[in-house]
C-alpha positions in Angstrom: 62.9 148.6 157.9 62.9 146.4 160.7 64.7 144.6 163.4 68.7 144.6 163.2 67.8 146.7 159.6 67.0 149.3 161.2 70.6 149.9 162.5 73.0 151.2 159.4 75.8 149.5 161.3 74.5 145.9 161.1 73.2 146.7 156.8 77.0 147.9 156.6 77.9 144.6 158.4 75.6 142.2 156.6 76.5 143.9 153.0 80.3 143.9 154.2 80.3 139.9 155.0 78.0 139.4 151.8 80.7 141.3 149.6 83.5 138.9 151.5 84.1 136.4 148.8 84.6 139.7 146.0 87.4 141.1 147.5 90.6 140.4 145.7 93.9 140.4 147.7 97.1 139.7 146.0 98.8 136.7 147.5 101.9 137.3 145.3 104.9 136.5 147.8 102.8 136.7 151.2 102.2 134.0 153.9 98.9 132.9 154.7 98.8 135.7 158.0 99.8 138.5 155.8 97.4 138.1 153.2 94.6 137.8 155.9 95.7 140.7 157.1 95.6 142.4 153.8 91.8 140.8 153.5 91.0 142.3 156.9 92.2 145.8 156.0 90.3 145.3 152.6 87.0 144.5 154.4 86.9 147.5 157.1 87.5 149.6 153.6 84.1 147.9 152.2 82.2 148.2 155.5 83.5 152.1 156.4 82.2 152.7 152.7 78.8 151.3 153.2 78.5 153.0 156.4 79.3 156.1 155.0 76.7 155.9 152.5 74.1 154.6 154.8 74.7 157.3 157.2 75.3 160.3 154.6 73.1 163.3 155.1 73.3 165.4 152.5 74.9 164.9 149.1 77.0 168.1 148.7 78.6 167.4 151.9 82.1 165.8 151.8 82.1 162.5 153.8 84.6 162.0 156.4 85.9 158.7 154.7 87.5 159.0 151.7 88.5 156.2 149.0 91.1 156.4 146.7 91.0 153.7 144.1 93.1 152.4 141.4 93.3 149.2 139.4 96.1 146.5 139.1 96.3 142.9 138.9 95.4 140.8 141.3 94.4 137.5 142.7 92.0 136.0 144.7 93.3 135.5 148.3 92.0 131.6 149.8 91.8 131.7 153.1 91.6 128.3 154.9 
């Protein structure tokens, strides 16, 4: 790798901000500042991920961020 690629925290940054327009917030019943809040909690939850993978030593060790996950319906949040 090279440059800023070198770095795991800029690749968790750059795959973070490429995975933007993927993640789903559910606008049901929220304002505008709420569901960008939502977004932003959604995104640090993306980039912490990557990061953790990126910076993961060994496979049989527990990483210190863990993601629960679970599926429901949802929409995509627009953000203007």
């Amino acid at each position: 790798m090279c440059g800023s690629f070198s770095n795991p925290h800029e690749i968790a940054r750059a795959l973070a901000v490429a995975a933007a327009d993927k993640v789903i917030v559910n606008q049901a019943g929220k304002s505008v500042e709420e569901s960008n809040a939502e977004l932003g909690r959604q995104m640090v939850i993306v980039y912490k991920t990557i990061l953790n993978e990126l910076t993961k030593e060994d496979d049989s060790k527990p990483g210190e961020f863990h993601v629960h996950s679970h599926s429901h319906s949802h929409e995509h949040a627009h953000v203007h």
